[in-house]
C-alpha positions in Angstrom: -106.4 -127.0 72.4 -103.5 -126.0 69.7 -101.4 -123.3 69.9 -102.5 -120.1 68.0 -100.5 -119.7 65.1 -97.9 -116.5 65.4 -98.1 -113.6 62.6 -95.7 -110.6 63.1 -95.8 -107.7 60.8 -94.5 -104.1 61.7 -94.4 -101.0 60.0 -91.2 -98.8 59.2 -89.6 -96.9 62.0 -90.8 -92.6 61.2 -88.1 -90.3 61.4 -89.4 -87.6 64.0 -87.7 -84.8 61.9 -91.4 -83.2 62.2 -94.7 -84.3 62.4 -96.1 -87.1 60.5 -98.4 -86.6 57.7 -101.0 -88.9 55.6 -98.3 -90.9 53.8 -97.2 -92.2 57.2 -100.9 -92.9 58.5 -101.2 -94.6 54.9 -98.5 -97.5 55.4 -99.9 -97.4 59.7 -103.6 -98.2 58.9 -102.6 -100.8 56.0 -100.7 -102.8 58.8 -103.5 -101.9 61.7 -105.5 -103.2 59.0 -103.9 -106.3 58.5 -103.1 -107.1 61.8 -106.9 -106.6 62.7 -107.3 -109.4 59.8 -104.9 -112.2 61.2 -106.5 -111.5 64.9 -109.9 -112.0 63.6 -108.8 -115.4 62.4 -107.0 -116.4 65.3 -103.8 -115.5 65.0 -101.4 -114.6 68.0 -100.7 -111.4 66.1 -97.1 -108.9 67.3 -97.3 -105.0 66.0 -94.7 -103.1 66.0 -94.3 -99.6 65.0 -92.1 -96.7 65.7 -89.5 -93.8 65.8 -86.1 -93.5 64.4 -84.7 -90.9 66.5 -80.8 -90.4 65.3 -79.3 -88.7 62.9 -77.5 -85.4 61.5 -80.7 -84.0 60.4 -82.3 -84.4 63.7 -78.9 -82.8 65.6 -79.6 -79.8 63.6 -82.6 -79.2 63.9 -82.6 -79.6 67.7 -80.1 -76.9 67.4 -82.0 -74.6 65.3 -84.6 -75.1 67.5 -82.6 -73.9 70.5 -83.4 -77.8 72.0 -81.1 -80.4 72.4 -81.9 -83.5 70.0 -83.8 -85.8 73.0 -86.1 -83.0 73.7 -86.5 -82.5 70.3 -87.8 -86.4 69.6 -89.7 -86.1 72.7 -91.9 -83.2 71.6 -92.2 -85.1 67.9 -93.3 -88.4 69.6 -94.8 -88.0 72.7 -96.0 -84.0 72.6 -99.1 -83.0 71.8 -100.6 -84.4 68.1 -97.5 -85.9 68.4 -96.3 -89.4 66.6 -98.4 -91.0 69.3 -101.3 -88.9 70.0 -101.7 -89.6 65.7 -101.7 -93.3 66.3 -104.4 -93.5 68.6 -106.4 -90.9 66.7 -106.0 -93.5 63.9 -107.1 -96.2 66.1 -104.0 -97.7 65.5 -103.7 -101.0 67.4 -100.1 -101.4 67.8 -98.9 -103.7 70.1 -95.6 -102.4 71.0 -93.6 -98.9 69.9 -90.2 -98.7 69.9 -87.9 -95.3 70.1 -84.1 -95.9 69.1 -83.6 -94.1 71.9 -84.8 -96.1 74.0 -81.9 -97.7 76.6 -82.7 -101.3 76.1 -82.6 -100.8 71.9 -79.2 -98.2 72.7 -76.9 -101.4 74.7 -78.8 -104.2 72.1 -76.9 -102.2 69.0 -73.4 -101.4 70.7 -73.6 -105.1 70.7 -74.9 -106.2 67.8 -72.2 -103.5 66.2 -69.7 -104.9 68.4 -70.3 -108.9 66.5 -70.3 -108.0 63.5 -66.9 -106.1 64.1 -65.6 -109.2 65.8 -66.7 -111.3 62.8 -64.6 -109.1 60.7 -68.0 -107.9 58.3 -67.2 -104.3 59.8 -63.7 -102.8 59.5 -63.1 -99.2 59.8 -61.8 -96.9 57.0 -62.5 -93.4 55.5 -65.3 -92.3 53.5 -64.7 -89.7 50.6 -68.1 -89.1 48.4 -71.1 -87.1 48.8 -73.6 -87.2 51.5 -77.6 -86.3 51.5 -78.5 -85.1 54.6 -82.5 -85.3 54.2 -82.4 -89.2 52.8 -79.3 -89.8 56.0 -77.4 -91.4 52.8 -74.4 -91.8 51.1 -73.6 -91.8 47.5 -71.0 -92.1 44.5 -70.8 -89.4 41.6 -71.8 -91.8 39.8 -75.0 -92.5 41.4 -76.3 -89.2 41.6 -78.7 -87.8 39.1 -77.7 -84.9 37.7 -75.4 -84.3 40.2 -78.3 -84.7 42.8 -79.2 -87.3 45.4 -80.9 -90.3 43.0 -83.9 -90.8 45.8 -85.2 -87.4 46.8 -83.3 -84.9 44.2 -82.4 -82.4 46.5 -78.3 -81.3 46.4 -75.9 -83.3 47.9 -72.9 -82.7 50.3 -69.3 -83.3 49.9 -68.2 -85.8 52.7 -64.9 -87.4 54.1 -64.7 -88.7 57.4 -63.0 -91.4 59.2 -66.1 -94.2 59.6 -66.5 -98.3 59.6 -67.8 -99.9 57.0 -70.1 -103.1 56.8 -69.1 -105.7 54.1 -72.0 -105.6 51.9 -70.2 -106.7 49.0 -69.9 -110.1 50.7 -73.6 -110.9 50.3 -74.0 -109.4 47.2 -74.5 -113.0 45.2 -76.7 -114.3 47.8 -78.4 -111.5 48.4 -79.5 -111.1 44.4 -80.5 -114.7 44.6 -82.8 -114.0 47.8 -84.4 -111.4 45.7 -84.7 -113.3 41.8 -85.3 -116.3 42.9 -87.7 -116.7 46.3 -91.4 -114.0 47.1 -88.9 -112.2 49.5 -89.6 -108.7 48.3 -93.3 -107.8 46.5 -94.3 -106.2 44.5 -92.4 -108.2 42.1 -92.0 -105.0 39.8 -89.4 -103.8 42.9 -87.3 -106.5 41.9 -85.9 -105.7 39.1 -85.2 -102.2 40.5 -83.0 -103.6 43.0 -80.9 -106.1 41.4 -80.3 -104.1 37.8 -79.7 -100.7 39.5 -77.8 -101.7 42.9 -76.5 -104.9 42.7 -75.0 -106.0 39.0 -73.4 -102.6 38.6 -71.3 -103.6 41.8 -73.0 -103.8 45.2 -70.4 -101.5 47.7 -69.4 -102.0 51.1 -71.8 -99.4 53.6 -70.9 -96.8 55.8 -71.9 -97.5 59.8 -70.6 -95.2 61.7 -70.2 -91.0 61.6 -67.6 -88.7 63.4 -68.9 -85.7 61.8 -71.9 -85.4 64.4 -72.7 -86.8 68.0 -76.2 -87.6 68.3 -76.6 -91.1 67.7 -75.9 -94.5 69.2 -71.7 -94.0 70.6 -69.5 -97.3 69.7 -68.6 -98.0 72.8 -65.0 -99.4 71.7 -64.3 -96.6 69.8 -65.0 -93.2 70.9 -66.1 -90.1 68.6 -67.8 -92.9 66.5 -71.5 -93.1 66.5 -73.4 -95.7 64.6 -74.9 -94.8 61.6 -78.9 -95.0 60.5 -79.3 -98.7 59.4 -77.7 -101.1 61.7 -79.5 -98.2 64.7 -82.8 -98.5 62.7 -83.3 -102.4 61.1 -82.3 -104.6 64.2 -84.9 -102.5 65.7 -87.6 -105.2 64.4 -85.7 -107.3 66.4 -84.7 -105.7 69.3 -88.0 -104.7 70.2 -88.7 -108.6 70.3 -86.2 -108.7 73.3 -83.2 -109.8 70.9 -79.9 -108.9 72.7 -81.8 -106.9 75.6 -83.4 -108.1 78.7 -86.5 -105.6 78.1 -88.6 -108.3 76.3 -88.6 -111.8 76.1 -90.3 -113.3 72.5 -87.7 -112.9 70.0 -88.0 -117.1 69.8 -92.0 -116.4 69.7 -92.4 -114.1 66.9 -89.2 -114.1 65.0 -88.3 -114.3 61.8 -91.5 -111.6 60.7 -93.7 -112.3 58.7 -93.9 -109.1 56.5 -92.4 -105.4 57.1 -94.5 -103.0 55.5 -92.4 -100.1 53.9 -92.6 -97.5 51.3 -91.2 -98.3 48.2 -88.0 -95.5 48.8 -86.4 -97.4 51.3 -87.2 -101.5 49.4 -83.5 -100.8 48.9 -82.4 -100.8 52.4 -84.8 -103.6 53.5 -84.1 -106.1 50.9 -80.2 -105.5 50.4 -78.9 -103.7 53.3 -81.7 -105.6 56.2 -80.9 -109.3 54.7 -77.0 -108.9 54.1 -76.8 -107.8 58.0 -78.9 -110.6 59.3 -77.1 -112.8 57.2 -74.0 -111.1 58.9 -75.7 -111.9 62.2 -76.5 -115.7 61.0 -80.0 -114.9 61.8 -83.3 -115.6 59.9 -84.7 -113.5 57.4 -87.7 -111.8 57.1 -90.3 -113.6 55.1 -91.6 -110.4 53.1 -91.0 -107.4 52.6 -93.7 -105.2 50.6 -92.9 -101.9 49.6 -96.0 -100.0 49.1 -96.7 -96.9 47.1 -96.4 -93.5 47.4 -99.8 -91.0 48.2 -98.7 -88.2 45.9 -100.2 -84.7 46.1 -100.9 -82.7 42.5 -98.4 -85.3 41.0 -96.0 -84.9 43.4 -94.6 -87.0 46.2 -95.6 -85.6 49.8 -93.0 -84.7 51.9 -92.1 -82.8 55.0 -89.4 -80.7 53.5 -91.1 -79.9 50.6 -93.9 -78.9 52.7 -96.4 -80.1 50.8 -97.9 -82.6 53.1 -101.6 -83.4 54.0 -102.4 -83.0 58.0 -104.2 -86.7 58.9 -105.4 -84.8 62.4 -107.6 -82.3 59.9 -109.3 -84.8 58.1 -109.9 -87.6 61.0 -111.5 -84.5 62.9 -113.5 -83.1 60.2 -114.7 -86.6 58.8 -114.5 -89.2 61.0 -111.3 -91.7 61.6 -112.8 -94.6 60.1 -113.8 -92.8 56.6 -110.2 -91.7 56.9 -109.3 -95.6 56.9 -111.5 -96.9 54.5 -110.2 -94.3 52.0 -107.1 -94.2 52.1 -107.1 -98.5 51.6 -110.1 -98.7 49.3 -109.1 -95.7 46.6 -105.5 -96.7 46.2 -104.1 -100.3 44.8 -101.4 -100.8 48.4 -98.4 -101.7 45.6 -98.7 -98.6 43.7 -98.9 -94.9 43.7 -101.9 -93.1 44.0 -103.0 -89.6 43.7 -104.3 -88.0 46.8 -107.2 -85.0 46.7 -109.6 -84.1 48.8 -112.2 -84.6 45.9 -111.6 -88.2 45.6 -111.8 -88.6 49.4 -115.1 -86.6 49.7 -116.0 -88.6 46.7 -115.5 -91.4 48.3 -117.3 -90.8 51.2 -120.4 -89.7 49.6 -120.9 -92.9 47.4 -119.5 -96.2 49.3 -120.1 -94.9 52.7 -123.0 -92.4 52.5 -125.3 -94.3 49.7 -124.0 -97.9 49.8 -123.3 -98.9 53.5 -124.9 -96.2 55.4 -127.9 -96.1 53.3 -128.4 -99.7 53.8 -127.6 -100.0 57.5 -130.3 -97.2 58.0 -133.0 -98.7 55.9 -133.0 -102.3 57.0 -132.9 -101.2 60.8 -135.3 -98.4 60.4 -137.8 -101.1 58.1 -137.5 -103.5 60.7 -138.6 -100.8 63.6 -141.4 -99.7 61.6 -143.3 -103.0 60.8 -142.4 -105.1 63.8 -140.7 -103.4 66.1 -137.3 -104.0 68.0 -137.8 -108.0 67.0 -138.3 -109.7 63.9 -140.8 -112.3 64.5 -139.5 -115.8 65.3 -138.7 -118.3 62.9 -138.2 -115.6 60.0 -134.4 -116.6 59.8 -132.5 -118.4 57.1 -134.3 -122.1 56.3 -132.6 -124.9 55.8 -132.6 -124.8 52.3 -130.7 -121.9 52.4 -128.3 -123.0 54.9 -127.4 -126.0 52.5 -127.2 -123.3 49.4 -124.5 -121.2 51.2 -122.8 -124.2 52.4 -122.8 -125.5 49.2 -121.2 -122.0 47.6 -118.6 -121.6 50.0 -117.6 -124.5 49.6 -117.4 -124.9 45.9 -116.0 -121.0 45.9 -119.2 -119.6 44.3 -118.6 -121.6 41.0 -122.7 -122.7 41.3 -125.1 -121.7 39.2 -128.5 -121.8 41.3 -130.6 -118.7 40.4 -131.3 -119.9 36.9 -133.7 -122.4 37.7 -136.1 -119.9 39.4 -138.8 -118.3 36.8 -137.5 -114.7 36.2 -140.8 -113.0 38.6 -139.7 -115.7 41.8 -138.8 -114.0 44.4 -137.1 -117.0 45.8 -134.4 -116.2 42.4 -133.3 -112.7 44.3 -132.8 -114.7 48.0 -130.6 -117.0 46.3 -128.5 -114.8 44.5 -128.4 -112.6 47.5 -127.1 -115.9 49.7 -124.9 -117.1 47.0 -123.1 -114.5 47.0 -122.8 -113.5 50.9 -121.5 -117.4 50.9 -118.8 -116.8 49.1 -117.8 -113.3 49.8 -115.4 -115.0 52.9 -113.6 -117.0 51.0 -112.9 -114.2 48.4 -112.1 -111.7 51.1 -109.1 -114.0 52.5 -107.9 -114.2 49.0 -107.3 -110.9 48.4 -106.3 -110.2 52.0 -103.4 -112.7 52.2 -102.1 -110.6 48.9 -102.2 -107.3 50.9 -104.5 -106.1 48.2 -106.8 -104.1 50.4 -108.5 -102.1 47.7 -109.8 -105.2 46.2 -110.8 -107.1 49.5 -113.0 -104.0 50.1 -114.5 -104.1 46.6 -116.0 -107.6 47.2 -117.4 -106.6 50.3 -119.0 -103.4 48.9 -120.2 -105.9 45.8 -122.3 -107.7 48.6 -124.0 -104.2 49.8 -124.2 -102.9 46.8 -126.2 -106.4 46.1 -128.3 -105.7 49.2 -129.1 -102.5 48.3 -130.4 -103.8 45.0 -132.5 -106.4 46.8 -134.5 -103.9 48.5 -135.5 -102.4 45.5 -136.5 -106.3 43.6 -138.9 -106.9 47.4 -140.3 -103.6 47.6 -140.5 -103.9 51.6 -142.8 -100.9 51.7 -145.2 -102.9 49.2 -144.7 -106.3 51.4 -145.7 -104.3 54.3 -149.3 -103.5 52.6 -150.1 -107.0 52.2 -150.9 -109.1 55.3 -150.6 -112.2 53.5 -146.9 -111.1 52.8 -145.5 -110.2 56.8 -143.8 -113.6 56.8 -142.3 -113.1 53.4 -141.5 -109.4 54.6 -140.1 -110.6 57.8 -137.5 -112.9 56.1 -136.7 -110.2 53.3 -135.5 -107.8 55.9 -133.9 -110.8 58.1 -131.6 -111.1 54.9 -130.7 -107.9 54.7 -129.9 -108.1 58.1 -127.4 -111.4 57.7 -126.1 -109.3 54.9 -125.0 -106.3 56.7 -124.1 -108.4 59.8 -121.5 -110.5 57.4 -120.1 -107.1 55.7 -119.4 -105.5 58.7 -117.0 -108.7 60.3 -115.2 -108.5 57.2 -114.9 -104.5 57.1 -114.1 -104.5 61.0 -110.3 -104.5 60.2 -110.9 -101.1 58.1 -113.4 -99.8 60.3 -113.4 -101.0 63.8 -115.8 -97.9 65.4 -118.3 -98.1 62.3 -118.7 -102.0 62.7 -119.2 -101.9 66.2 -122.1 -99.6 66.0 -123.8 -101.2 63.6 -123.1 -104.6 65.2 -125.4 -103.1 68.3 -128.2 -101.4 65.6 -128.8 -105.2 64.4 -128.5 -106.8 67.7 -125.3 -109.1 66.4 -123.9 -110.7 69.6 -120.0 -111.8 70.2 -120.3 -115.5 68.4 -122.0 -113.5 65.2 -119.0 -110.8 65.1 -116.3 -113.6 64.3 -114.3 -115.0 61.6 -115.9 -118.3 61.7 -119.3 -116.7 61.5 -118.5 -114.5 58.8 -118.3 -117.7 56.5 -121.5 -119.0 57.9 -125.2 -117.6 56.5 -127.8 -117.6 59.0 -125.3 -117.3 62.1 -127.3 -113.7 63.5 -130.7 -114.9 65.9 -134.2 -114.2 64.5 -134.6 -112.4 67.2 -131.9 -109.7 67.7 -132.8 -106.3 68.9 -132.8 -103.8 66.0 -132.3 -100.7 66.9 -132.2 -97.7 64.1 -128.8 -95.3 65.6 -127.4 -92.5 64.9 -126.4 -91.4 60.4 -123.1 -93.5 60.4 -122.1 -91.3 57.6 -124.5 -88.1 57.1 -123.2 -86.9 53.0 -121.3 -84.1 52.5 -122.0 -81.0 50.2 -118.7 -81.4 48.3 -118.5 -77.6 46.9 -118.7 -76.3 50.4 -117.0 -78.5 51.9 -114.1 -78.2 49.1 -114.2 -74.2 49.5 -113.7 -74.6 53.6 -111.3 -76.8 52.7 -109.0 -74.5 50.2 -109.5 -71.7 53.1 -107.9 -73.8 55.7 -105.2 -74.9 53.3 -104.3 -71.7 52.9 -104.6 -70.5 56.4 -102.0 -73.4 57.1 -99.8 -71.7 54.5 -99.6 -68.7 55.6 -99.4 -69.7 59.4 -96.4 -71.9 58.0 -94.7 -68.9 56.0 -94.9 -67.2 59.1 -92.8 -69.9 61.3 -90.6 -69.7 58.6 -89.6 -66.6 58.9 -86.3 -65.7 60.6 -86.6 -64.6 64.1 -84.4 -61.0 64.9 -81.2 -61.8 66.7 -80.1 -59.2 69.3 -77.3 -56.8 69.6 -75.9 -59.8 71.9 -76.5 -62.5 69.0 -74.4 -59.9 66.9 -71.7 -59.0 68.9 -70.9 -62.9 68.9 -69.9 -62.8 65.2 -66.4 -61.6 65.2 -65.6 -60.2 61.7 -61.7 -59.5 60.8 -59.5 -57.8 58.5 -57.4 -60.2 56.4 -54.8 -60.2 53.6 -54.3 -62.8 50.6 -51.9 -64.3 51.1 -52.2 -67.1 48.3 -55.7 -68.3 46.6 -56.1 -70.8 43.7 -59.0 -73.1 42.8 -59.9 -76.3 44.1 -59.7 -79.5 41.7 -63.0 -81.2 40.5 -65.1 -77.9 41.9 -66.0 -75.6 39.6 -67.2 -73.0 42.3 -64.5 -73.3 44.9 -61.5 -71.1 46.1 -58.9 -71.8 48.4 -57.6 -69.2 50.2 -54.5 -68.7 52.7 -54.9 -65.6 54.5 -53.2 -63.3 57.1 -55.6 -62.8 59.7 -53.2 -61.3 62.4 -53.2 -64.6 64.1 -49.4 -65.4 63.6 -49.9 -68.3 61.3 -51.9 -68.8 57.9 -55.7 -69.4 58.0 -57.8 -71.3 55.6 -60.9 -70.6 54.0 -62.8 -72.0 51.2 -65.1 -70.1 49.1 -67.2 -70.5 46.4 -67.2 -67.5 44.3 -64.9 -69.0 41.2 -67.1 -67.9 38.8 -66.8 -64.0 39.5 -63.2 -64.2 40.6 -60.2 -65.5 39.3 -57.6 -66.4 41.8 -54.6 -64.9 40.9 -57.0 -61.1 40.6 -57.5 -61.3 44.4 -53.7 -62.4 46.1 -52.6 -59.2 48.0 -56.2 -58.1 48.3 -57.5 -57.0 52.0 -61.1 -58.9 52.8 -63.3 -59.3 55.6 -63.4 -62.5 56.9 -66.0 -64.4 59.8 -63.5 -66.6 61.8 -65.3 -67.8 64.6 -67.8 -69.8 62.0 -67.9 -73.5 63.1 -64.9 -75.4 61.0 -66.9 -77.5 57.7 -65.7 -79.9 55.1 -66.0 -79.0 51.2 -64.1 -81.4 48.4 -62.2 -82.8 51.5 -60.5 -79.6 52.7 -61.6 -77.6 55.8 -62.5 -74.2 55.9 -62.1 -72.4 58.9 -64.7 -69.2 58.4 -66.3 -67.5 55.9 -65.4 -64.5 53.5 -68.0 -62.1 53.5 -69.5 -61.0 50.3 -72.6 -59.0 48.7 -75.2 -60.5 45.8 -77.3 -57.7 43.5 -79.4 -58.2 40.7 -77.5 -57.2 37.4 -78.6 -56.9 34.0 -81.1 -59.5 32.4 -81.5 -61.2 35.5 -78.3 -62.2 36.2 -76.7 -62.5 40.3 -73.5 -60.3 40.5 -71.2 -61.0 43.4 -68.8 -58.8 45.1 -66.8 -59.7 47.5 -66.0 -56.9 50.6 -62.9 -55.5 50.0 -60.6 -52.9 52.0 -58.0 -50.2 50.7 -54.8 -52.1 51.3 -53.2 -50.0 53.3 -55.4 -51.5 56.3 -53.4 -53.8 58.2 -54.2 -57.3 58.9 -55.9 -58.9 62.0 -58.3 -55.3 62.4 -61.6 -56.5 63.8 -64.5 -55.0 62.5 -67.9 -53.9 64.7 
């Protein structure tokens, strides 16, 4: 017996910054999907998916939240309708999940860090540029977009910190060949992206490692460093393999992948920053990687810190998981953007699921119950002739034109076009499957019901049913429809695992006639199944109603949202914390490049100079406010701005002025009032 062949695919790691919404279930189900695909034709199939738990974004918000950051992730991944609890909701059939926070991945990365220092492709030096702490990246001025971060647009950070750096540079030329030359990355459109906007204006050497925060992975030969998002997060794909760890042992098995599936905004850090460290690591690439499209909401990219995200728990609940599934891979092209509403998914569900395959699984299995009961009579299956017709079309790909020599009224002319085209509806399938276009894999299938559908109308099975000259003729119409539905639902179980096993059980398909092999074979399903008419696999939907709930929950969500949002009241205790002092100007001029900032040096009645940035340039200048008394917060936590530290915070009051316009006046004291006074 040969060895199975291997297929790994994984999906990107989710930040747990809060919970996941349908853009993440999106890019799970199309790899569930896929991986369901390669098992059913025999493939020794690895899943992985998972959580990248680091970061500066997640520190804070652990802190906001009164948590420390491994609570935090615990609650995102593990709580309830957590990361996890979504997965299997989804039916997601994952066959491992990886945490960066899990030990084994922690020591495989302080060594994997640790090489690539040795090998001299990280060094350490100092970063000076700005930072965007919702994308966890770093950019030049001159490539942010209007002075925003070039990926999500949100403002940007000044940053300078000690940090290493990996040599990307180094890879650059073999790194743009990988991409022009070779199927590495797909779409092909992302190609261009890549090498005309990152790598010929001059590909530049990436920061690993942070100082400015604490919760990530600690370089264990240099303390106060942690390691920094990509080297943590990439080598996860391979350290959940078992690669540099003793948790796992099939790194050798299932490596080098055989696609990632990732949203198109991070192609940039799988097919530049992901192949230049493996090449680093002289390990194998990747064979793909496919950066999918967006789900974007009234035009709009969804997104957590926008808040305007879509809940995946609401609508598996209220419609069923595998509707869920099948929409979100049948209405969108998997390469490109599409625009999510719940009219298009209710929509959906009405028309392929409700009238096409729900309408026709109910029929044929209710048909058959009336006129014969829970078996069709023997011998009604597929004849020989037949068998040789589909043989003949699957192998020739469908290019056979058979139905033409039937007179128009035959009847014989609708079983033939009916076979042909369940004959070839495998090999079409595959095609489209192996290009991860999912949308179009499930049109061919839903050609085939639709097909079906249409056949019941051309026999009239009601009329048949009249006639007892025609039960033979009627048994093998409705054993047809029967090979027909049996055929769709093996090639739709990768979409819909729950729906096809139902209606595998209402036509009486056993385990041999639920395969890939069978799929590709007309006639497989016995004469004599039990049919059994079930439950509505997918009772319609009155879309206005439905849409009017809908808006009513939406807006519930809102408001409960608005209301989390809210600040929560300190105490007198929180207050008496802040310590607010008297201080004197000492010196105060503006800060070069920043159009906003002030530096000032003030007497605080510490006995040496203190200083504070500010940016209030624009209603102040500088040499107006030297000998000026202020009030000052100097127990504010020391940050970075232009590359200077300011140690507190002046304190100053906004109004509205004329035409609109913010007027800002900073809190100043008679000057008689001595330095150092605290305020309370």
């Amino acid at each position: 017996m040969s060895e199975k062949k291997k297929f790994y695919i994984t999906t990107p790691i989710y930040y747990p910054s809060d919970k996941l919404h349908i853009g993440h279930a999106y890019c799970t189900v199309a790899t569930d999907a896929m991986a369901r695909y390669k098992r059913l034709c025999g493939y020794d199939v690895m899943f992985l998916t998972g959580t990248d738990e680091h970061g500066q974004k997640i520190e804070d918000k652990a802190k906001a939240a009164g948590v420390s950051p491994k609570e935090y992730v615990d609650n995102i991944v593990e709580g309830p309708q957590g990361v996890k609890d979504l997965w299997k909701l989804m039916n997601i059939s994952n066959d491992r999940f990886i945490r960066t926070t899990d030990d084994y991945h922690v020591a495989a990365i302080q060594k994997i860090f640790k090489k690539m220092y040795e090998k001299g492709d990280i060094y350490k030096g100092k970063y000076v540029g700005k930072y965007c702490k919702p994308c966890e990246s770093f950019w030049t001025e001159s490539q942010l977009v209007d002075g925003k971060c070039p990926d999500c647009g949100r403002e940007v950070q000044d940053a300078e910190e000690e940090a290493y750096f990996f040599r990307l540079s180094k890879y650059a030329d073999r790194i743009q060949d990988l991409l022009e030359n070779t199927d590495f990355l797909e779409p092909r459109s992302r190609v261009n992206e890549m090498v005309n906007n990152f790598i010929k204006p001059g590909l530049e050497d990436l920061c690993v490692s942070r100082t400015s925060f604490q919760w990530g992975i600690p370089v264990d030969f240099d303390p106060g460093h942690v390691v920094y998002v990509w080297i943590d997060a990439l080598f996860n794909y391979t350290t959940a393999l078992g690669f540099m760890n003793d948790k796992y042992d099939d790194f050798e098995k299932y490596w080098p992948a055989d696609v990632h599936f990732i949203g198109k905004e991070i192609v940039r850090f799988h097919s530049i920053i992901w192949p230049a460290m493996l090449m680093s690591m002289e390990m194998p690439l990747p064979k793909k990687v496919f950066g999918h499209g967006w789900l974007l909401l009234d035009g709009g990219k969804m997104s957590k810190s926008k808040g305007n995200v879509v809940d995946p728990y609401l609508l598996a609940q209220r419609y069923g998981v595998d509707s869920l599934r099948y929409f979100l891979l049948r209405e969108f092209p998997f390469g490109t953007d599409g625009n999510f509403s719940n009219e298009t998914l209710i929509g959906r569900i009405n028309t392929d699921l409700a009238n096409d395959l729900g309408n026709l699984v109910s029929r044929t299995t209710a048909m058959v119950g009336k006129y014969f009961g829970a078996h069709l009579p023997a011998g009604c299956g597929a004849t020989g002739d037949e068998a040789d017709l589909a043989n003949l079309v699957a192998q020739s790909m469908g290019n056979v034109g058979l139905s033409m020599q039937f007179p128009e009224d035959d009847p014989q002319k609708f079983d033939v076009e009916l076979i042909a085209m369940a004959a070839q509806l495998r090999n079409t399938y595959e095609d489209k499957m192996e290009q991860y276009a999912f949308q179009d894999a499930l049109m061919e299938v839903f050609k085939l019901i639709g097909r079906a559908n249409k056949y019941i109308d051309e026999n009239k099975p009601w009329a048949l049913a009249k006639d007892e000259t025609q039960q033979d003729r009627l048994a093998h119409v409705l054993y047809n429809l029967l090979e027909c539905v049996r055929i769709s639902a093996v090639l739709l179980t990768p979409f819909m695992p729950e729906t096809c096993e139902k209606i595998f059980a209402q036509i009486g398909a056993d385990e041999s006639q639920r395969t890939w092999e069978s799929a590709g074979v007309w006639g497989a399903l016995s004469d004599q199944a039990p049919v059994s008419k079930g439950e509505n696999l997918f009772p319609r939907i009155d879309a206005a109603k439905e849409l009017e709930e809908l808006a009513a929950l939406e807006e519930a969500a809102k408001a409960e949202a608005a209301a989390k949002a809210e600040p929560e009241y300190i105490t007198i205790d929180d207050f008496a914390k802040v310590k607010f002092v008297t201080a004197k100007v000492l010196s105060c001029e503006a800060v070069k490049k920043s159009k906003k900032l002030l530096r000032f040096t003030l007497d605080c009645g510490e006995g040496q100079p203190r200083q504070i940035l500010s940016g209030i340039h624009e209603y102040y200048e500088p040499e107006d406010l030297i000998g000026k008394t202020v009030v000052a917060c100097v127990n504010l936590a020391p940050r970075k701005m232009m590359g200077l530290e300011s140690n507190g915070m002046l304190i100053s009051a906004v109004k509205e002025g004329a035409e609109g316009h913010e007027e800002l006046h900073l809190l100043m004291l008679d000057d008689k009032v001595p330095a150092g006074c605290t305020l309370g």
